[in-house]
C-alpha positions in Angstrom: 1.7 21.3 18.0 3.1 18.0 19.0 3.3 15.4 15.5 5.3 13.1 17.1 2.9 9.4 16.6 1.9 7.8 20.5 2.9 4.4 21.3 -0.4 3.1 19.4 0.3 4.7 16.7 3.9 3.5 16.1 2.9 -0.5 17.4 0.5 0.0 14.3 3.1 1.3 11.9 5.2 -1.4 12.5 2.5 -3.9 12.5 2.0 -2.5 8.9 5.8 -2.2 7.8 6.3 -5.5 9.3 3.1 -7.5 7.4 4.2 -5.3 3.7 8.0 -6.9 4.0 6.4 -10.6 4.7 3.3 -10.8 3.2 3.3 -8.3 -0.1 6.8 -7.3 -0.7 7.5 -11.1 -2.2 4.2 -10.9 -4.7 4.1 -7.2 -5.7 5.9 -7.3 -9.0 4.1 -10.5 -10.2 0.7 -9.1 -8.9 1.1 -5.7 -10.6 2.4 -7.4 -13.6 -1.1 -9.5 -13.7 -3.0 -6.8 -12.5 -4.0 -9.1 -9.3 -4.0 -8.7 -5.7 -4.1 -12.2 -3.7 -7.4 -12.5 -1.9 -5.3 -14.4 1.0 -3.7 -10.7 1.6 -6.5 -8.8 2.5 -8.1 -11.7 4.4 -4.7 -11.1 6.9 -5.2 -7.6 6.5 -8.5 -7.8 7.7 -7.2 -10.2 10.4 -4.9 -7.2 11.6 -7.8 -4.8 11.9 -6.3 -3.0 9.0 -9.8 -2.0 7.7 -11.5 -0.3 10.4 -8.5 2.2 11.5 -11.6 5.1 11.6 -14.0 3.4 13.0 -14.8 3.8 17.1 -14.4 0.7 18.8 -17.8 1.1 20.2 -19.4 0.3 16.5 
């Protein structure tokens, strides 16, 4: 059986890796702290398509 992730898969995980450095990395300790996730980071995660991984593209 073959594990290894396709192209799509790896563009994604470094879409991802990429947006955590930049966008939530610099917050993380100050949101935990608070208990608080900025509303401006899942509007750019939803932005990226971050929330509809599972769905088909036909829905």
């Amino acid at each position: 059986m073959d594990f290894a992730l396709t192209e799509e898969q790896k563009m994604i995980q470094d879409t991802a890796r990429s947006f955590a450095e930049k966008e939530i990395a610099p917050h993380v300790e100050e949101d935990e702290k608070n208990h608080f996730w900025r509303k401006e980071i899942f509007l750019k995660m939803a932005e990226l398509g971050f929330f509809g991984f599972s769905i088909d593209e036909k829905y």
